[in-house]
C-alpha positions as CSV (number, residue, x, y, z in Angstrom):
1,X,0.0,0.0,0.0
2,X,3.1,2.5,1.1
3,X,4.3,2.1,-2.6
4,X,0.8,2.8,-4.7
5,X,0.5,5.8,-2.4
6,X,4.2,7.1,-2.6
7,X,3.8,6.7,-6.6
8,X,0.2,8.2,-6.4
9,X,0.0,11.0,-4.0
10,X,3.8,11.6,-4.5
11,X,3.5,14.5,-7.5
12,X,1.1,16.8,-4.9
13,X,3.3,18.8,-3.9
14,X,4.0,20.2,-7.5
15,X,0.8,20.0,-9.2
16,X,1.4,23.9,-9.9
17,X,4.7,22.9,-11.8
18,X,2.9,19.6,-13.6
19,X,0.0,22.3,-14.8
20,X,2.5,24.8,-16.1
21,X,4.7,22.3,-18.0
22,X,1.8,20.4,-19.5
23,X,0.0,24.0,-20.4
24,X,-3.4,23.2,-18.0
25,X,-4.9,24.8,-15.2
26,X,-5.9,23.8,-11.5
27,X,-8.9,23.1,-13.2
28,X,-7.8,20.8,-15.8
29,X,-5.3,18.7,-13.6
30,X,-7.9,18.5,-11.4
31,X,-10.0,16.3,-13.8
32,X,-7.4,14.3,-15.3
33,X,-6.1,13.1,-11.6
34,X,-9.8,13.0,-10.7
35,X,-10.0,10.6,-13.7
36,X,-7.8,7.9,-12.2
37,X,-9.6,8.2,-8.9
38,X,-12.6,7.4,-10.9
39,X,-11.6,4.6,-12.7
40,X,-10.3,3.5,-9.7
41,X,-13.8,3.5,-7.9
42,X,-15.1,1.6,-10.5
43,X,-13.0,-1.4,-10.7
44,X,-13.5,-1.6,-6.7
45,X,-16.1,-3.7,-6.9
46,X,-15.1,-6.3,-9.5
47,X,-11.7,-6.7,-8.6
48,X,-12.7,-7.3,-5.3
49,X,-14.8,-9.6,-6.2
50,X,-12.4,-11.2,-8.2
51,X,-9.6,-11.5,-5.3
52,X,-12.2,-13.4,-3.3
53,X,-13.0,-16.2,-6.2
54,X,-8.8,-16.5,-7.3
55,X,-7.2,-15.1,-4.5
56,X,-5.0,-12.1,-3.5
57,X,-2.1,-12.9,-5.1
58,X,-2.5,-12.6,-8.7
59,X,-4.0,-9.2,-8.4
60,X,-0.7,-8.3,-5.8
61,X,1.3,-9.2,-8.8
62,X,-0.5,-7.9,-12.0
63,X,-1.4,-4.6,-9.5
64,X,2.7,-4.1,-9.1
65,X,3.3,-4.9,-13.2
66,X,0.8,-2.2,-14.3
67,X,2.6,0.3,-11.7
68,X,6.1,-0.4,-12.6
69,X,4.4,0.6,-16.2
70,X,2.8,3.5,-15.1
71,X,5.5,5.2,-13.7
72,X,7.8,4.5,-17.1
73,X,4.8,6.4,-18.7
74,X,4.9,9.4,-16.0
75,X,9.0,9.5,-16.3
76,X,8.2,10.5,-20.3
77,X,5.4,12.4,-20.3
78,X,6.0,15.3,-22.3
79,X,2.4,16.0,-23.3
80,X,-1.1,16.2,-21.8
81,X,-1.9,12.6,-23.5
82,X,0.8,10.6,-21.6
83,X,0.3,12.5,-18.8
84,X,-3.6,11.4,-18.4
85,X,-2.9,7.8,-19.3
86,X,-0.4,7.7,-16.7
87,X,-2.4,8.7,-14.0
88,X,-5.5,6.5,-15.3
89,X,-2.9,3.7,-14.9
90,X,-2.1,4.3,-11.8
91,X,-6.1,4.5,-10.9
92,X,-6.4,0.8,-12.6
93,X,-3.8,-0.9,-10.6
94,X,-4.7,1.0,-7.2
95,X,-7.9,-1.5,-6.7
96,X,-5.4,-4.7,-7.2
97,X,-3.2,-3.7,-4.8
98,X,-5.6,-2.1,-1.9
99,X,-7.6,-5.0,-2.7
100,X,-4.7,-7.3,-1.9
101,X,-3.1,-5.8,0.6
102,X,-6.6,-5.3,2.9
103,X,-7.8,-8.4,2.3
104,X,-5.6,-10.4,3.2
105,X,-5.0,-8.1,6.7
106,X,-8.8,-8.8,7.4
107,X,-8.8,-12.4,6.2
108,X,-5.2,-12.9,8.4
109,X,-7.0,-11.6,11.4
110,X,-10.8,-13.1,10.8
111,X,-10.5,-15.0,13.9
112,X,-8.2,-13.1,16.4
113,X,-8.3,-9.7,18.1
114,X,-6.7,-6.7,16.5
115,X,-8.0,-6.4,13.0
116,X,-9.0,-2.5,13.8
117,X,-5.3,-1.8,15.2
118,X,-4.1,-3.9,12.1
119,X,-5.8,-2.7,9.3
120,X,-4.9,1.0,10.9
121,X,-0.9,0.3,10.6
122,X,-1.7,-0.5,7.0
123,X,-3.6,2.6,6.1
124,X,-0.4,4.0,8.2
125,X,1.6,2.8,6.1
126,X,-0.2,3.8,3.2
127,X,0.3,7.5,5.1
128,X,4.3,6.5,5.5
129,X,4.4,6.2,1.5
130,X,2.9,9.7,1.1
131,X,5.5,11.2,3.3
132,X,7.7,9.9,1.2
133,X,6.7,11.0,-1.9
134,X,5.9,14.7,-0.5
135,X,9.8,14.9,0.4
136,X,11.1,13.2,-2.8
137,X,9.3,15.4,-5.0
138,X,8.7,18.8,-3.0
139,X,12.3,19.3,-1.6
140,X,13.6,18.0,-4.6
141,X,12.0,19.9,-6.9
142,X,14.9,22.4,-7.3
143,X,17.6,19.2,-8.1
144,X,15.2,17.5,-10.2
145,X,12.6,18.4,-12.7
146,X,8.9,16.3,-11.6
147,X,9.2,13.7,-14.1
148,X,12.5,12.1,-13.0
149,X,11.6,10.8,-9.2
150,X,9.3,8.3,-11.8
151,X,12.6,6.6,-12.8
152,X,13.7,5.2,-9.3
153,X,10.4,4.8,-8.1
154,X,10.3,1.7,-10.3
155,X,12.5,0.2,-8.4
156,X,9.9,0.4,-5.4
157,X,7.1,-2.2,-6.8
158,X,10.4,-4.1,-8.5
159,X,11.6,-5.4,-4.5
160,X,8.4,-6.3,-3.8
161,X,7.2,-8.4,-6.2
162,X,9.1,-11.2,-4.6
163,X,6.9,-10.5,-1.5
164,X,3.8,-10.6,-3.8
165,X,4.6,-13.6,-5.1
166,X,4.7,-15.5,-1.8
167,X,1.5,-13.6,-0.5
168,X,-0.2,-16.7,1.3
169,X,-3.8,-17.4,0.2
170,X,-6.0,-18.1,3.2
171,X,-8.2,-20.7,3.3
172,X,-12.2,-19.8,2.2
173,X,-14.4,-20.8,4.1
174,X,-17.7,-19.3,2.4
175,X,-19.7,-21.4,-0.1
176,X,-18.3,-20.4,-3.1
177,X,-21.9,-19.1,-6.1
178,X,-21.5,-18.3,-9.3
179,X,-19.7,-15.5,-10.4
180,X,-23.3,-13.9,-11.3
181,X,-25.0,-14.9,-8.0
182,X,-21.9,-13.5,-6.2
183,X,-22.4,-10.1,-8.1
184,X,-25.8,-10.0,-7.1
185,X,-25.3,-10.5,-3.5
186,X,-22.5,-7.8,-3.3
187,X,-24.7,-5.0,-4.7
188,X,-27.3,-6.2,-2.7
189,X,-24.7,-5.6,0.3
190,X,-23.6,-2.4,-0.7
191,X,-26.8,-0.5,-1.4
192,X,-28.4,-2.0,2.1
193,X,-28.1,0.9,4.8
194,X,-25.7,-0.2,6.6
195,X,-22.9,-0.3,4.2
196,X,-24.3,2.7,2.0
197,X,-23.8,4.6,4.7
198,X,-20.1,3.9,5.3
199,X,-19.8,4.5,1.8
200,X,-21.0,7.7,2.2
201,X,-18.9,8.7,4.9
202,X,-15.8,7.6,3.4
203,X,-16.5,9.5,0.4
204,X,-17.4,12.7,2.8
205,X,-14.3,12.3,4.7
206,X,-11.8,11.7,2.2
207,X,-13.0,15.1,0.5
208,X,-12.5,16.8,3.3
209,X,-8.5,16.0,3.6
210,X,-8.6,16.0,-0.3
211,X,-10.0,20.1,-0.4
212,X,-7.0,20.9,2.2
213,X,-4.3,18.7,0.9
214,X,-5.2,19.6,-3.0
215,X,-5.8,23.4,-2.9
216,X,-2.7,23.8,-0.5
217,X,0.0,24.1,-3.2
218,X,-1.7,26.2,-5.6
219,X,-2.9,28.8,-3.0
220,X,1.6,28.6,-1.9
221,X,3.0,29.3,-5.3
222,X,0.4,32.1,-5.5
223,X,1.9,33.3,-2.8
224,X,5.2,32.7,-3.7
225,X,5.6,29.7,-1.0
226,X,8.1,27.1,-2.3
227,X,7.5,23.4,-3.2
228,X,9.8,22.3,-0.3
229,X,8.2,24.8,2.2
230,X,4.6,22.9,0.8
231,X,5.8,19.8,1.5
232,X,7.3,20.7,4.9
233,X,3.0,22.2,5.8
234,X,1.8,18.8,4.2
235,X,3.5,17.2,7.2
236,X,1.2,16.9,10.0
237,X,-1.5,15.8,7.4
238,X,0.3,12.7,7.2
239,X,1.4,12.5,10.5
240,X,-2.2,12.6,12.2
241,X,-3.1,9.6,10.2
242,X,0.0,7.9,10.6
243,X,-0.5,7.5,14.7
244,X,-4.1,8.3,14.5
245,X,-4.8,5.2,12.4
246,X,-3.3,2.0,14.8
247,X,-3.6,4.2,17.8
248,X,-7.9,4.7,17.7
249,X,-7.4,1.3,16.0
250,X,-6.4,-0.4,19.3
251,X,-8.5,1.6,21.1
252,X,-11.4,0.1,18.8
253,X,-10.5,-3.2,19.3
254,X,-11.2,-2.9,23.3
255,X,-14.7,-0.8,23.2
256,X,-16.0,-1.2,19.8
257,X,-15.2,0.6,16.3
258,X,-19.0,2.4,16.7
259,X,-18.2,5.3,19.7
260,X,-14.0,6.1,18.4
261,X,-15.4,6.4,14.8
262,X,-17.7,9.0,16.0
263,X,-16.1,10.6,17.9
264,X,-13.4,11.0,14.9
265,X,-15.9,12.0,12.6
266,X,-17.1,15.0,14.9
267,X,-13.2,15.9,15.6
268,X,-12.2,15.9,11.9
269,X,-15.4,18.0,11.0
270,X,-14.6,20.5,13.7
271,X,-11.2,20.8,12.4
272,X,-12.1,21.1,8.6
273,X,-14.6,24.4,9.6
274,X,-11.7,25.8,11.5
275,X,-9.4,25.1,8.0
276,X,-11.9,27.1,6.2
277,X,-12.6,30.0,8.5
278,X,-8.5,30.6,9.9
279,X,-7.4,30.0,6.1
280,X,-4.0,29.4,5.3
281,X,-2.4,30.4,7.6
282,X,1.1,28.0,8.9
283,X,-0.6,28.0,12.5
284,X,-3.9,26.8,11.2
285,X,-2.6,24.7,8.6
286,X,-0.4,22.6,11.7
287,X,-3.1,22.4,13.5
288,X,-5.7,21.5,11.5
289,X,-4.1,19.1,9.6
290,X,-3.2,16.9,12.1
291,X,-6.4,16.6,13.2
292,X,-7.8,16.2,9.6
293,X,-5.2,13.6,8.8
294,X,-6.3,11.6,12.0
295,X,-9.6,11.9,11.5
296,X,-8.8,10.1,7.5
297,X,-6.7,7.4,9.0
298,X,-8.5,6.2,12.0
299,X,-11.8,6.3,10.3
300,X,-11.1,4.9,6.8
301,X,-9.6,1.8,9.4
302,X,-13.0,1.8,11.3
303,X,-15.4,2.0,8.5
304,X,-13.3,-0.8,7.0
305,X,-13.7,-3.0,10.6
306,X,-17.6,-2.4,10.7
307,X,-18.5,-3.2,6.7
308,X,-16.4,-6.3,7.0
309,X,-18.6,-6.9,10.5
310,X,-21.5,-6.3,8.6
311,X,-20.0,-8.5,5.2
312,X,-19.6,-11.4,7.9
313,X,-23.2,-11.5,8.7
314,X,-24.6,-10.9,5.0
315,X,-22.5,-13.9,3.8
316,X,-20.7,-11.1,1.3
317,X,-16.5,-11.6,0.9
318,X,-14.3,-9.9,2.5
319,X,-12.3,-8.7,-1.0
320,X,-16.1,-7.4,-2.3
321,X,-16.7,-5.8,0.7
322,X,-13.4,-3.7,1.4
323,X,-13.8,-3.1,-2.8
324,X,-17.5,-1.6,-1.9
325,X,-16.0,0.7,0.8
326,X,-13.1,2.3,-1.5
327,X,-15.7,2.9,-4.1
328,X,-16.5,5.8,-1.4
329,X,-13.0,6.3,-1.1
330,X,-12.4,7.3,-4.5
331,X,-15.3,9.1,-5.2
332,X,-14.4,11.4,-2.4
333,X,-11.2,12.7,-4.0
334,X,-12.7,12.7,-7.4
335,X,-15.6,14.7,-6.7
336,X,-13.9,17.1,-4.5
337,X,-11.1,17.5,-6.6
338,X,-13.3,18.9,-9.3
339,X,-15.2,20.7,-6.8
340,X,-12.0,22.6,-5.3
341,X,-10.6,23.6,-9.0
């Protein structure tokens, strides 16, 4: 998860430079990213789907081919074109590889305690890879033009296909329908109130951190703010959801996932109205964003805990029912992408 997200999320902190070269606006970029987002969102469902009828492991692999592809597109992408079928890569291989890697966290923890503190280290690291990508590209910027970070980050999904291949398959122990039947059930699942709902809310609170995190650089260079210094305020975004992730996590596996992810959910709101009335300020932006950042991490963990509680009951797969989830999860950033240019 670290690497999709350091090879995803990495380029934020330049988006003002990627629009200038490529000749586009805020406006523009912001469709052509929220075009991978959305692509992403709709394989969700059938690649999840998928995972749960031939396993994690081909999708682990194919997921880490496609990026290793994507990013030799993004090192030459000298015009608009390459540029937009880049990041649509990147949105088709994200579902393989979140599908994966979650799936098999809930499946390897189905029967023991600690699958709300687990799944939170792996959204963590998910955060760990942003970091990463935010420093690589944003202090960087001045050594390196944005395409070239592309070129070793091949290297990342290269070490771990080893890993991939070895990715143990747990045993199923759901009766296994036809593919159509299976399908059937899933949107069934989705669309009941339960798990609409936490579809909703991950779409809600992913747009939140999205309008913050996406607007950020643009409204810097306007104000003559470096890509370093933007990286630098993108910090504490990423370090709320590092530790707020496992830490609420663990809390959740002691009292329940229902009271934490509320209480999340009122704290990140809270922090996104003070966002918008302090504006950008370096103060507010500290502030807030650790709070924001938390609020992402802990409760994307949480709402990923209660629809696989919920997917347990309904007889739905785990791989289907994480997919449902990060349909949410995409749209968020998608929508609110275009919204915010």
């Amino acid at each position: 998860m670290a690497t999709s997200f350091v090879c995803y999320f990495g380029l934020l902190p330049v988006y003002p430079s990627i629009a200038r070269d490529l000749g586009v606006g805020a406006d523009s970029l912001g469709a052509i990213v929220a075009a991978g987002q959305v692509l992403a969102a709709a394989l969700q469902v059938p690649v999840g789907l998928a995972a749960d009828r031939f396993g994690r492991r081909p999708f682990m692999v194919l997921g880490l081919c496609l990026l290793v592809a994507t990013q030799l597109l993004r090192w030459q992408s000298y015009n608009l074109s390459l540029f937009t079928i880049a990041q649509c890569g990147i949105g088709l291989c994200l579902p393989m590889l979140l599908s994966g890697s979650s799936a098999a966290v809930a499946d390897a923890y189905a029967r023991v305690a600690g699958r709300a503190q687990a799944l939170g280290i792996l959204f963590a690291f998910g955060n760990v890879g942003q970091v990463a990508g935010y420093i690589v590209t944003g202090a960087g910027e001045a050594a390196f033009n944005w395409r070239q970070p592309s070129l070793p980050f091949v290297l990342l999904p290269l070490a771990l296909m080893p890993f991939a291949v070895r990715l143990p398959e747990p045993a199923q122990d759901r009766r296994r329908a036809s593919a159509r039947d299976e399908l059937r059930l899933t949107l069934r699942f989705i669309l009941s109130p339960g798990p609409a709902s936490l579809l909703a809310i991950a779409a809600l609170v992913l747009s939140a951190g999205v309008c913050a995190t996406y607007l950020l650089p643009f409204a810097n260079r306007s104000r003559g703010v470096s890509s370093a210094t933007t990286s630098v305020l993108l910090l504490p975004y990423i370090a709320g959801a590092v530790l707020g992730a496992p830490v609420v996590g663990r809390v959740a596996d002691r009292v329940g996932a229902y009271r934490p992810f509320m209480a999340m959910i009122v704290l990140g709101g809270a922090a996104t109205a003070a966002f918008a009335l302090l504006g950008p300020s370096p103060a507010a932006i500290v502030g807030c964003y650790v709070v924001i950042g938390a609020t992402i991490g802990a409760g994307l963990s949480l709402a990923s805990v209660q629809i696989l509680q919920l997917a347990g009951r309904a007889g739905a797969g785990s791989g289907a029912a994480l997919g449902g989830l990060r349909v949410g999860q995409n749209l968020g950033p998608a929508l609110d992408r275009r919204s915010a240019a």
